[in-house]
N, C-alpha and C positions, 0 to 999 in steps of 0.2 A: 541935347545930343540923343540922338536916336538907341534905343535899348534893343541890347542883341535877342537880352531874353525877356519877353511881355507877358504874365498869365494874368487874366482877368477874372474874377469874381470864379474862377475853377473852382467846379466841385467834381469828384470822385466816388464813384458809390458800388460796392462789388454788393452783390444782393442783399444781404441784411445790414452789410458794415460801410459807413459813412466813412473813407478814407481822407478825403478830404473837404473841406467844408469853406466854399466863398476866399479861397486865396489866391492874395492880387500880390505880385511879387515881377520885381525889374530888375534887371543886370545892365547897368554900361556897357559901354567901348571898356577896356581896360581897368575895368572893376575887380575884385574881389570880395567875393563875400561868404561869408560863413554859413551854411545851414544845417543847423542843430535841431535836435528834438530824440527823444527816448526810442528806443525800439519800439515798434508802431506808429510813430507821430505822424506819419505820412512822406518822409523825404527819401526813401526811395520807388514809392507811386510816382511823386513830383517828377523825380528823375527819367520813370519810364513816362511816361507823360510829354515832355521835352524829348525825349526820343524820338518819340510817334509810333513806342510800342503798344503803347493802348491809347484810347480816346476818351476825353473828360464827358463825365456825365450831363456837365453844363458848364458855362465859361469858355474860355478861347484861352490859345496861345500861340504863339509865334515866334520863328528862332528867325530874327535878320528882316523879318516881314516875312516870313515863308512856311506854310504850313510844314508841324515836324511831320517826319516821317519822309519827305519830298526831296526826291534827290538834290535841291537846292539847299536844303534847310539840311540834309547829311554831309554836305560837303563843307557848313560849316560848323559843325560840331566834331568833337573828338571826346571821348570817352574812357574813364580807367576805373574798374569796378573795383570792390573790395576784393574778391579773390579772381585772378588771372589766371587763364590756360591757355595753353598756346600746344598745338603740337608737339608731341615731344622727341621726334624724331627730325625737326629742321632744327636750325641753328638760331641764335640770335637773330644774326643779320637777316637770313633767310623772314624769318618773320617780320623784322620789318620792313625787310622790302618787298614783303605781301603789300601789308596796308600802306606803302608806297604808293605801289602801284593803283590799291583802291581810289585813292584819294587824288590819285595825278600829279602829284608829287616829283619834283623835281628825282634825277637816280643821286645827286651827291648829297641830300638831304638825309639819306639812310648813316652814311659816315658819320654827316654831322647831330645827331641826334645821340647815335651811339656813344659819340663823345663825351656829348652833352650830361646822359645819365652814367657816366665809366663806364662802360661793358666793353670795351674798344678788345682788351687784349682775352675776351670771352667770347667775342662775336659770332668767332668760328665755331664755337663748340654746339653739342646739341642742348636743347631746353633741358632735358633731363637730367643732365649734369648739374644744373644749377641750383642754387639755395632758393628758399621762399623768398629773401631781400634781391635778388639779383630777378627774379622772374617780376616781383614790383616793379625794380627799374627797369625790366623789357618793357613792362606794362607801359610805361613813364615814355619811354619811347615812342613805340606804337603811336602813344597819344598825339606826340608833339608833330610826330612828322606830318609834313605838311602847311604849316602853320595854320594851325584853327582859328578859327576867330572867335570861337565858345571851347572851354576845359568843362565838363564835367568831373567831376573826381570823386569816389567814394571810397571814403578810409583809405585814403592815396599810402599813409605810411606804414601801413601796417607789414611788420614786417622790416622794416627798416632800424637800421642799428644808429647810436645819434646822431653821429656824424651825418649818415649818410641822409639823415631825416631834414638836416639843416641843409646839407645840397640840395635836397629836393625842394625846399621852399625859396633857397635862392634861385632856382630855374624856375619856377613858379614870380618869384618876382619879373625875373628878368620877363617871361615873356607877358606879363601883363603891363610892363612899361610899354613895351613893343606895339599895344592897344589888345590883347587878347585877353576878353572877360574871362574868369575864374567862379565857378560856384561849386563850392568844397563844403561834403561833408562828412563830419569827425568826430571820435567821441575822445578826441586827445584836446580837451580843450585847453589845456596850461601852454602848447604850443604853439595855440591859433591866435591868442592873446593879442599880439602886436605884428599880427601878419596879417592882415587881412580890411578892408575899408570898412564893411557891414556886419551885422549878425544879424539874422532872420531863425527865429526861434519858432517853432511848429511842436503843439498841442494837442495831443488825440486829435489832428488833422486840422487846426485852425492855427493859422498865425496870431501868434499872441505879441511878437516882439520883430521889430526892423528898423533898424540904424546903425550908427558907428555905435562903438561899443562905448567912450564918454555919453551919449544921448543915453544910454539904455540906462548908465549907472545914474544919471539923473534921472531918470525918472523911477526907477527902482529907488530909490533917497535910500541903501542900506546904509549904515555906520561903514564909519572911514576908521581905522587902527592908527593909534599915535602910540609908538613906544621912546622912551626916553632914557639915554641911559647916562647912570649918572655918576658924577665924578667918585671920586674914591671917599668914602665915610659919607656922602651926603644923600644916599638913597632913601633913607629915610624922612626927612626933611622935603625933598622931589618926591615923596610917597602923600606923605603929608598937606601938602599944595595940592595937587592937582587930583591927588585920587587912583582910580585904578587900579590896579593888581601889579604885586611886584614879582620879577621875573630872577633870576638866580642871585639875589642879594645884591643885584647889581643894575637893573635895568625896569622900570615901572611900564606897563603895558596899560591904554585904555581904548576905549571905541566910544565915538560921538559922530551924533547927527552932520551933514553936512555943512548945517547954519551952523554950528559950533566950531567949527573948525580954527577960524581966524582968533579968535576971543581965546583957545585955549591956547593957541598955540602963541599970542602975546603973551600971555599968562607964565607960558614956558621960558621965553625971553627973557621976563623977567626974572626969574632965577640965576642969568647971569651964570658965572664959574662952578655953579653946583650941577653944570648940565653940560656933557660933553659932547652929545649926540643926538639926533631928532630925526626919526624915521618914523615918512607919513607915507601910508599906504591908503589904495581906491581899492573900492571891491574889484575880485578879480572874477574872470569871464565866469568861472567853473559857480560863483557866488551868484552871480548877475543869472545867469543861465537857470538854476534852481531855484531864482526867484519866479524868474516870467515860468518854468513850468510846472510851479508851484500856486500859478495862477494871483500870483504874489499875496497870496493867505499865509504862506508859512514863510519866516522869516529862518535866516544863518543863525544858528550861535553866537556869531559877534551882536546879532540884534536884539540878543536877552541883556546886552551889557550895558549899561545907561553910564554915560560921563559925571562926571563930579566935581570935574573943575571949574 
């Protein structure tokens, strides 16, 4: 399947500062992917980059097969930066049926967009009126109209109260089943967790990390958490088996290597009615993420913890 977004061996170099360094990076049809990395890591260079607000020092890229920057290559991007402004004297709708109009956009796509992020019974009013969350989802707007065939997104939610955080990721699914690529990035990693197909993790300007996020936690091999909790008077006994640390008289907590996993947790089994409970957790993204930008020298806290069972 052809890749909306292609950069090849990019590199970035503002005069003394190497922004980005040889990163090769692809987006599907209908993809989503994550890109993380610390302030400075390079993603939002990347981002202007894909734009065609500046030009790579060396490497290539290409949005659809079409240099960015090129009214072909604008027509299929759409864009939501971390802070949004808009006018403050036109209204919702009015704004976006500006970028409506830029994008050639059907006129009933302005409704259904407004829908789409609530703003329906605000539409009328002026920007100025509005909350920092409500000017997001103009932002949210703006972006969709038109259907893109590329979502830029930076720090899409910022600003957004929970609910409305989780609407925005269901419109965000929905239009990437539709075939419209997703590259999103965030530093709310707890939320990105299970939304998203890829992580692409960027390094003082080098990709250190790309894949679904199980590939990353295998090859990261952090400890997996096994807490056990245990029937009534028998936590000691479940302490005494397997090891570990016990948690409020009531529940044994420990972390082992992946290869261990199956062997303790038979192990657990076999305690039979002394075991009420068995919660196995993977490392989580926020783990996995400080591993690769960590250059996976420095390990989690859970990976000072050695098993015993």
């Amino acid at each position: 399947m052809t890749e909306i977004v292609k950069a090849l061996n990019v590199r970035m170099k503002f005069k003394a500062v190497e922004a980005l360094t040889d990163v090769s990076l692809g987006v599907a049809p209908g993809e989503q992917v994550a890109l993380l990395g610390h302030n400075g890591a390079g993603k939002t260079t990347l981002f202007r980059l894909i734009l065609g607000f500046i030009k790579p020092t060396a490497g290539s890229i290409s949005i659809a097969g079409f240099t960015p920057g090129s009214d072909a290559a604008r027509r299929v991007v759409s864009y939501l930066p971390e802070q949004v402004a808009f006018p403050k004297m036109l209204t919702g709708r009015e704004v976006v049926r500006f970028y409506a109009r830029l994008k050639g956009a059907a006129p009933g796509d302005v409704q259904a967009v407004l829908d789409k992020v609530e703003l329906v019974e605000a539409a009328d009013r002026r920007v100025d009126t509005y909350s920092k969350g409500m000017r997001q989802r103009l932002g949210l707007a703006q972006a969709l109209v038109g259907n893109p065939r590329l979502l830029l997104l930076d720090e899409p939610t910022s600003g957004l109260d929970p609910l409305s955080r989780q609407h925005f990721y269901e419109l965000i699914a929905d239009v990437s089943r539709r075939g419209c690529s997703v590259l999103l990035s965030s530093h709310g990693l707890s939320e990105l967790e299970a939304r998203t197909d890829r992580v692409a993790i960027l390094r003082k300007g080098r990709l250190v990390a790309d894949g679904p996020l199980a590939e990353l936690q295998h090859q990261a091999d952090l400890p997996i958490r096994i807490r056990v909790r245990a029937a009534s008077g028998a936590v000691d006994t479940v302490h005494a088996e397997i090891g570990g640390g016990r948690i409020n008289c009531a529940s044994v907590e420990l972390y082992c290597a992946r290869r261990d996993k199956m062997r303790i947790l038979s192990k657990i089994s076999g305690l039979g009615a002394q075991v009420e409970d068995v919660d196995v957790a993977s490392p989580t993204l926020d783990e996995v993420y400080r591993y690769f930008s960590n250059n996976g020298i420095e390990q989690t806290r859970r990976g000072d913890i050695q098993c015993t069972a």
